[in-house]
C-alpha positions as CSV (number, residue, x, y, z in Angstrom):
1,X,21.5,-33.3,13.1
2,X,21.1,-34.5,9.6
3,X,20.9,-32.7,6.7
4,X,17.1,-32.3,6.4
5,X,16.9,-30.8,9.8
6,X,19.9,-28.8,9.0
7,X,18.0,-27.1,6.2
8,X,14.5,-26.9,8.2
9,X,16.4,-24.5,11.0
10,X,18.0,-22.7,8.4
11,X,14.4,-22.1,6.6
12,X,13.1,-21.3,10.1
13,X,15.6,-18.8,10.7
14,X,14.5,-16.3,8.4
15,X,11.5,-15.4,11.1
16,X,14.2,-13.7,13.6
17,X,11.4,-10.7,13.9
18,X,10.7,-12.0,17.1
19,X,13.2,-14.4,19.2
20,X,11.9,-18.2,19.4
21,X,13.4,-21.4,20.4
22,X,12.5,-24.6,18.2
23,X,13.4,-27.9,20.2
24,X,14.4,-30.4,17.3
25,X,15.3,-34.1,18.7
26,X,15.4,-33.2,22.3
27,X,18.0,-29.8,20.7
28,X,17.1,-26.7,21.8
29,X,17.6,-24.0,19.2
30,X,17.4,-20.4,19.5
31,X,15.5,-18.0,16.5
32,X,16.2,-14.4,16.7
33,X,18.2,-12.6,19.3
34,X,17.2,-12.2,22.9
35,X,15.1,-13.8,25.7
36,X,12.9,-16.6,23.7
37,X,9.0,-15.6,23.6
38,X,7.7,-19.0,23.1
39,X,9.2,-22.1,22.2
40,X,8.1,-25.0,20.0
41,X,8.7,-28.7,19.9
42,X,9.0,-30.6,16.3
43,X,8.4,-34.1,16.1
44,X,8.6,-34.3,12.8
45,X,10.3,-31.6,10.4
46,X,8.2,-30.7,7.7
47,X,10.6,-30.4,4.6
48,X,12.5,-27.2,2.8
49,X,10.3,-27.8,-0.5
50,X,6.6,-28.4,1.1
51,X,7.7,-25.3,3.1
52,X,8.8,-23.1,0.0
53,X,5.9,-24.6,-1.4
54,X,3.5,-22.9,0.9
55,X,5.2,-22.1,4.4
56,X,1.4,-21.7,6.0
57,X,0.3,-25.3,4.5
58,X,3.9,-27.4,5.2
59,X,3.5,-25.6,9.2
60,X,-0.2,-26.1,9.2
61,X,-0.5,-29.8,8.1
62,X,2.6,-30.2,10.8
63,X,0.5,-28.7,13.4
64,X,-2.8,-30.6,12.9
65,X,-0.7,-34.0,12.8
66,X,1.0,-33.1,16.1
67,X,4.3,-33.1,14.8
68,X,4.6,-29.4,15.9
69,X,3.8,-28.6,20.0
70,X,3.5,-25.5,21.1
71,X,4.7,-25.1,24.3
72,X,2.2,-23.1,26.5
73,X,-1.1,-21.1,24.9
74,X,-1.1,-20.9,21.3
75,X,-2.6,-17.9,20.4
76,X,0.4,-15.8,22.0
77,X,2.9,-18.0,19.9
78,X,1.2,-17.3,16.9
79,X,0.6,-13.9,17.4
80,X,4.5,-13.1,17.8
81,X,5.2,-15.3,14.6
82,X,2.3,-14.4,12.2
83,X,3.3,-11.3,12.2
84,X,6.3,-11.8,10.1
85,X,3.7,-13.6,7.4
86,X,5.2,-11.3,4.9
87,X,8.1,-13.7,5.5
88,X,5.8,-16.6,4.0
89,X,6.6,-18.4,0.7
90,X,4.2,-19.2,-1.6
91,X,3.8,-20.6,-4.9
92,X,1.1,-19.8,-6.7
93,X,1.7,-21.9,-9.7
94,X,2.3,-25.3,-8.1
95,X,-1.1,-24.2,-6.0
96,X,-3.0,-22.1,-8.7
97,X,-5.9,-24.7,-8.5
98,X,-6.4,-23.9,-5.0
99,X,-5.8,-20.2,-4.9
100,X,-8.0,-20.0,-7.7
101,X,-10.7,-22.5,-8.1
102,X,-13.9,-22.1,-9.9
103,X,-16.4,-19.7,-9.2
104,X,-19.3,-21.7,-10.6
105,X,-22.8,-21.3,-8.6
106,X,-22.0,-25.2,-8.2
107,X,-18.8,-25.6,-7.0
108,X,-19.1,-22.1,-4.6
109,X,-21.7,-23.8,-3.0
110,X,-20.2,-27.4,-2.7
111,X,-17.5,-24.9,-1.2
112,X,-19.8,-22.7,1.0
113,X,-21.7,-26.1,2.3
114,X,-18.4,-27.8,3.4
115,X,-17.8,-25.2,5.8
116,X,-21.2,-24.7,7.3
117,X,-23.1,-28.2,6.7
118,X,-20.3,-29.7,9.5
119,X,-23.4,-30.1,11.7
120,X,-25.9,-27.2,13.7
121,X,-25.0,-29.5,16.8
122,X,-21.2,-29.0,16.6
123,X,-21.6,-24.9,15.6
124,X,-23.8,-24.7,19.4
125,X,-21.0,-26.0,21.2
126,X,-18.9,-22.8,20.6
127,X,-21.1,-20.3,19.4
128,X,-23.2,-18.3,21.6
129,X,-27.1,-18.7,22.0
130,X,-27.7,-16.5,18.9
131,X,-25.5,-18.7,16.9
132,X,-24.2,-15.8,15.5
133,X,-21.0,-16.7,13.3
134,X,-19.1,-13.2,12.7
135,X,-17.7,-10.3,14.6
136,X,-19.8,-8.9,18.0
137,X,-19.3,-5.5,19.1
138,X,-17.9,-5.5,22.4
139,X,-18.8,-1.8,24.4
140,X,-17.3,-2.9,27.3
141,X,-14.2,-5.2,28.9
142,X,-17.3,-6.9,31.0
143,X,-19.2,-7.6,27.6
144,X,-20.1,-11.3,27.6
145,X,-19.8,-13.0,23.4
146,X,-23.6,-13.1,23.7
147,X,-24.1,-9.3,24.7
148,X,-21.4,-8.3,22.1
149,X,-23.5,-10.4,19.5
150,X,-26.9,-8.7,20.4
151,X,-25.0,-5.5,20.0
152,X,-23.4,-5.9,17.0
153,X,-26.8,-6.6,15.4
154,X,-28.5,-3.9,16.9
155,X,-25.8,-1.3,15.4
156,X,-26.3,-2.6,12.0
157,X,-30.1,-2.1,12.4
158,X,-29.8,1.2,13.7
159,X,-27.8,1.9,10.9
160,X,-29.9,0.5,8.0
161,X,-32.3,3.1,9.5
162,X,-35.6,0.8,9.8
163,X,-39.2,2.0,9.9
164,X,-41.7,-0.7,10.7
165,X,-42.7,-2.1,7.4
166,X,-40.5,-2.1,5.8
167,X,-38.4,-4.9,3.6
168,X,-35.2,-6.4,4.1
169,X,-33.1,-9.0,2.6
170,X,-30.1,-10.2,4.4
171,X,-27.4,-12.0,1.8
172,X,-25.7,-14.7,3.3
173,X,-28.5,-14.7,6.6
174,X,-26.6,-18.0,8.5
175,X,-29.1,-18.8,11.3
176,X,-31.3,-15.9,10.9
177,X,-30.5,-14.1,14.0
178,X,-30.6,-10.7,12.1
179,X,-33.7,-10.7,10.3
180,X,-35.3,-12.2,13.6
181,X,-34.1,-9.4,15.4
182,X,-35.2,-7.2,12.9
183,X,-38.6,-8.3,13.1
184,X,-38.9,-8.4,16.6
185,X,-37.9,-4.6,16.7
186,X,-38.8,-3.1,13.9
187,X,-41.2,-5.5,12.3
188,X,-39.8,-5.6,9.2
189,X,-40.4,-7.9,6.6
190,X,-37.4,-10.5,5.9
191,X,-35.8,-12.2,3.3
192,X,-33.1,-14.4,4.0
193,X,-30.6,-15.8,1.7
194,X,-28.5,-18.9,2.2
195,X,-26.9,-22.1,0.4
196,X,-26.8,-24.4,3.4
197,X,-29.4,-26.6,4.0
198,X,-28.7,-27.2,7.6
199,X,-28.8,-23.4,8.6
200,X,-31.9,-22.9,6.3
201,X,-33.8,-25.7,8.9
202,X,-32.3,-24.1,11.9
203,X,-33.6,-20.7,11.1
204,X,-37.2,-22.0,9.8
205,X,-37.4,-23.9,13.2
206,X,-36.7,-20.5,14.9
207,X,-39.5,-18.3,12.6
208,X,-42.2,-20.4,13.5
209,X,-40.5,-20.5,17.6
210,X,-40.9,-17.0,17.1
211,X,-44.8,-16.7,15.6
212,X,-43.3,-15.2,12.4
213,X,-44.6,-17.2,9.6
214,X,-45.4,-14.6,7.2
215,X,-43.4,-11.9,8.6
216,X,-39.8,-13.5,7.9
217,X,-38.8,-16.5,5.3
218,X,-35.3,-18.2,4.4
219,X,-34.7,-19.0,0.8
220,X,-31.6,-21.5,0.0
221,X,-31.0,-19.4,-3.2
222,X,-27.6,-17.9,-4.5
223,X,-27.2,-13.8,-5.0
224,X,-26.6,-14.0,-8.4
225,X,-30.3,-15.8,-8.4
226,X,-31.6,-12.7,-5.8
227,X,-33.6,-11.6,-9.4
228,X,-35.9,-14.2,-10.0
229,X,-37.6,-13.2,-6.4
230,X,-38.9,-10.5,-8.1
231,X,-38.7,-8.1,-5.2
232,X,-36.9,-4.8,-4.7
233,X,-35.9,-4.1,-0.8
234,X,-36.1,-1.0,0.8
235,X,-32.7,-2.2,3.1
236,X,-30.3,-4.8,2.4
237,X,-27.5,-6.3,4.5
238,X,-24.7,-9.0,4.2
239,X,-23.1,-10.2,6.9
240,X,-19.6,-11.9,6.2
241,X,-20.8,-13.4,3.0
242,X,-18.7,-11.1,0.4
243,X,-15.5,-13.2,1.5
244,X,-17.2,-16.2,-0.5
245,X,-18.1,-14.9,-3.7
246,X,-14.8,-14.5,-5.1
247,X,-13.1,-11.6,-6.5
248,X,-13.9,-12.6,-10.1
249,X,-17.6,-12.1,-8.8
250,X,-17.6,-9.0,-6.5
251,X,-18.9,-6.9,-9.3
252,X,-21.5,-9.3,-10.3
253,X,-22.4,-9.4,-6.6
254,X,-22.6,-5.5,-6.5
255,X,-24.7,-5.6,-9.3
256,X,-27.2,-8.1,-7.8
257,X,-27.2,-5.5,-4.4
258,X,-28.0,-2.7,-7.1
259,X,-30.4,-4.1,-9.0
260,X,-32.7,-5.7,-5.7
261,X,-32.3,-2.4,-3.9
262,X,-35.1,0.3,-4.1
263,X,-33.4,3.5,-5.3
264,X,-32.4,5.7,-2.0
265,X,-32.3,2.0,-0.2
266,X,-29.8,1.4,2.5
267,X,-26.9,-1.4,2.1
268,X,-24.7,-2.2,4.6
269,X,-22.0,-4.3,4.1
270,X,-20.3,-6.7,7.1
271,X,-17.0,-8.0,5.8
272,X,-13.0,-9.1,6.5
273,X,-11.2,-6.9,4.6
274,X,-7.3,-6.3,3.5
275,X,-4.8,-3.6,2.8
276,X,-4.5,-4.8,-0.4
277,X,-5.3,-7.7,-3.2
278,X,-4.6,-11.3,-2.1
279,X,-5.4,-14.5,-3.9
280,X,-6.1,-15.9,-0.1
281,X,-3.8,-17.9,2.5
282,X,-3.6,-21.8,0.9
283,X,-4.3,-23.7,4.3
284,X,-6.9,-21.7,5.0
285,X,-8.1,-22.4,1.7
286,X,-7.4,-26.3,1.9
287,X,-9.0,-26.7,5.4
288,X,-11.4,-23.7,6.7
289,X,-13.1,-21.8,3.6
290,X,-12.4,-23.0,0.6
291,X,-13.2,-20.4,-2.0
292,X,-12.5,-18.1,0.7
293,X,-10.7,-14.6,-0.7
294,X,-10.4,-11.5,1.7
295,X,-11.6,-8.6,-0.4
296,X,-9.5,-5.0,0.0
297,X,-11.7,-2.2,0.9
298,X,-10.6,-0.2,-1.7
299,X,-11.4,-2.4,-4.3
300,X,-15.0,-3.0,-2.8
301,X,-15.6,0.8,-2.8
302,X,-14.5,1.3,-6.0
303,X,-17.4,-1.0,-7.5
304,X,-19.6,1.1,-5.2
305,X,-18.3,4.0,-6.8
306,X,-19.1,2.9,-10.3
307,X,-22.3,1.5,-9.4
308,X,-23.8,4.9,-8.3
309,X,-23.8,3.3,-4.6
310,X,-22.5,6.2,-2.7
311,X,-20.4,5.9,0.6
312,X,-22.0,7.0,3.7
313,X,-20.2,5.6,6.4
314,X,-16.7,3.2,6.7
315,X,-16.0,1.6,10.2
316,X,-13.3,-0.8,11.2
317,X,-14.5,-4.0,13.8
318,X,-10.7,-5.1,13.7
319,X,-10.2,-5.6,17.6
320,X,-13.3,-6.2,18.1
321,X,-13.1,-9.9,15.7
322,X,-10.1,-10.5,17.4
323,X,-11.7,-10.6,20.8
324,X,-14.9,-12.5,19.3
325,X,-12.6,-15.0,17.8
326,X,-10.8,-15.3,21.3
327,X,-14.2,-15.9,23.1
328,X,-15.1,-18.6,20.5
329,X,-11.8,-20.2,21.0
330,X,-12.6,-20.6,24.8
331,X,-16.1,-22.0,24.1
332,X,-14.0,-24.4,21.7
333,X,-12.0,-25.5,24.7
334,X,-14.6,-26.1,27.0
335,X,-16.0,-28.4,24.8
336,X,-12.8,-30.1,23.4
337,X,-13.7,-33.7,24.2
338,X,-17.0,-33.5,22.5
339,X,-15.4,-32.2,19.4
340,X,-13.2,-34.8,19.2
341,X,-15.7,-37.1,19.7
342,X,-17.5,-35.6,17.1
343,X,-14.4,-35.6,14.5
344,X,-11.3,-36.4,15.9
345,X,-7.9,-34.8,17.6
346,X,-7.1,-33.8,13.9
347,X,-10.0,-31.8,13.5
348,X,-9.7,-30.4,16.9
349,X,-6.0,-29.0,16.0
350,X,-7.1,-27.9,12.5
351,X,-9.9,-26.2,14.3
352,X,-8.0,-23.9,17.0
353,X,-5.4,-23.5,14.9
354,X,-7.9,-21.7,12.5
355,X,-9.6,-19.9,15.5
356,X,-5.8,-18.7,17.1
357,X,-4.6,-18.0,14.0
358,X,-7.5,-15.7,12.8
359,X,-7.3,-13.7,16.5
360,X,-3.7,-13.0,15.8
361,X,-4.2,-11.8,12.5
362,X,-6.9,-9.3,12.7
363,X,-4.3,-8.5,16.3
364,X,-1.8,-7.5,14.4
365,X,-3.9,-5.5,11.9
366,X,-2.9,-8.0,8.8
367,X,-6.8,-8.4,8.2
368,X,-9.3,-5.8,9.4
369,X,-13.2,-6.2,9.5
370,X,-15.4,-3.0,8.2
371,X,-19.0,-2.1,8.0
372,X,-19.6,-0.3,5.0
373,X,-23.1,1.8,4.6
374,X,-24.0,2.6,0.8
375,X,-27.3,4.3,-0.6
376,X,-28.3,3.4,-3.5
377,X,-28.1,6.8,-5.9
378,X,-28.3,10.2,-3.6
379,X,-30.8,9.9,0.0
380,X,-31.2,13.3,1.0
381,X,-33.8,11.8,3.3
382,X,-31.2,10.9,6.3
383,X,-30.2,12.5,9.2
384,X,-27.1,14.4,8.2
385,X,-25.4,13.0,11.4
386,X,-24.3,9.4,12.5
387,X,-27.9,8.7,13.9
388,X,-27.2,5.2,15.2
């Protein structure tokens, strides 16, 4: 073994939390004490330095290039080792430009378009028919991803508390499968806010499937521009959008919320959350959502707080995204070969790696994912019990 793969085992050794075998040049070698969980095969060693660098990139990159094989199921594997992420090295200086990169209305979009401008045709493969991209809401062990999605929406609709007529504006509205629900039971009227182009056609193609001209519109528009609409919402809801804006920008966010929402108005807000304040993980950042920062729920209240946005109910989704993310990995699977034809076997690794990754995370309670509902000022008008 020469000295470069000397020092890779050596660096690898400090994730003994759980016991692991790493098979280095047809050598078998043995991580942690006790009966081997899951075992990996390097074809090519990443070096010490890209991996004191940033441990998730230097693994990461090795991963997508096939120079690291997981032997069996991957999301096991990574559930056993990313729990030891606190392990992690990262240096935020050499990477400061991609930790912290401009939160600019142009470049968050140029950010927020890279991720969901890949194509409508390769997002159908995976998701289900709502083509709903966050958490469902799983009541049973029987729930199908679709049932779980309908269900997810429905509870944050019986929580905004809708009356037929009126308003709501859904930050960050994706394909529109919200506000199209809303309509349909409520018959509210929608606003939709989005950057992407290709998600803005998808959901005007389904208003006018739907007969809702009139009833429901999409505008590509950015919060911080929610004002020049010059409309004030009796409900408003974002759906994992807050993880976008940056945490330079959640107050100015807030403020937008505050300023569109009628006084007494409902908000409830959908997002991946943390224990505490984290510039972000750097190949997520590089690869998957660039921008992308995980807000704590503390400091997300707090701004509530001070904003006169008062705190009505906090629940966590945690287990439930980590079985969403599991059912979209499966989908992902089914349809491998069309991905790749799509991108390539690159793409493909990057991809479930993300989609693994993520399920072991919010597993192992690292991340969490909470619905927040806020009133804008005091709403003595509410049942005084859960009511959804």
């Amino acid at each position: 073994m020469n000295l470069a793969d000397h020092e890779f085992i050596k660096y690898m050794s400090r994730f003994d939390g759980c016991p692991f075998s790493v098979v280095l040049h047809g050598e078998r070698h043995q991580i942690g004490e006790g009966e081997p969980v899951f075992s990996v095969v390097i074809r090519q060693a990443p070096n010490v330095k890209a991996l004191m660098t940033s441990t998730s990139l230097a693994l990461g990159e090795a991963y997508m290039a096939g120079d690291i094989q997981v032997e069996g199921e991957l999301y096991p594997a990574l559930r056993y080792f990313m729990g030891q992420m606190g392990k992690f090295s990262t240096d935020t200086k050499v990477l400061s430009r991609l930790l912290f990169p401009s939160v600019s209305k142009k470049n968050q979009k140029k950010e927020v378009c890279s991720h969901y401008n890949m194509g409508n045709d390769f997002y159908r493969l995976w998701l289900d028919e709502t083509l709903s991209y966050s958490c469902g809401y799983f009541r049973t062990e029987k729930d199908s991803l679709c049932e779980a999605q309908y269900q997810k929406v429905d509870r944050i609709l019986a929580k905004l508390h809708l009356k037929e007529g009126m308003t709501l504006c859904d930050i960050g509205c994706g394909w529109g499968f919200l506000l199209l629900r809303a309509a349909e039971k409520y018959r509210v009227q929608g606003v939709g806010l989005t950057l992407s182009e290709e998600q803005k056609r998808v959901f005007e193609e389904r208003i006018r499937e739907e007969g809702l001209e009139g009833q429901v519109r999409a505008e590509l528009l950015d919060y911080r521009d929610l004002k020049t609409l010059s409309l004030t919402f009796d409900r408003m809801v974002s759906v994992g959008m807050v993880e976008h804006v940056g945490r330079e920008n959640y107050i100015p966010f807030m403020e937008s919320v505050k300023q569109a929402l009628k006084p007494g108005g409902l908000f409830l807000l959908h997002f991946i959350s943390a224990l505490r304040e984290h510039p972000g993980d750097a190949w997520m950042k590089k690869y998957i959502f660039p921008g992308g920062v995980v807000p704590s729920l503390r400091e997300l209240l707090h701004i509530a707080g001070e904003l006169d946005l008062h705190t009505l109910d906090v629940e966590s989704l945690r287990r439930h995204y980590s079985r969403t993310l599991l059912c979209w990995n499966e989908n992902f699977q089914k349809h491998r070969s069309e991905i790749t034809a799509m991108f390539d076997e690159r793409f493909v690794r990057m991809w479930e790696l993300y989609l693994c990754s993520c399920a072991a995370t919010f597993t192992d309670g690292i991340i969490d994912l909470h619905q927040v509902l806020l009133t804008n000022g005091v709403n003595n008008d509410l049942p005084m019990t859960r009511w959804y």
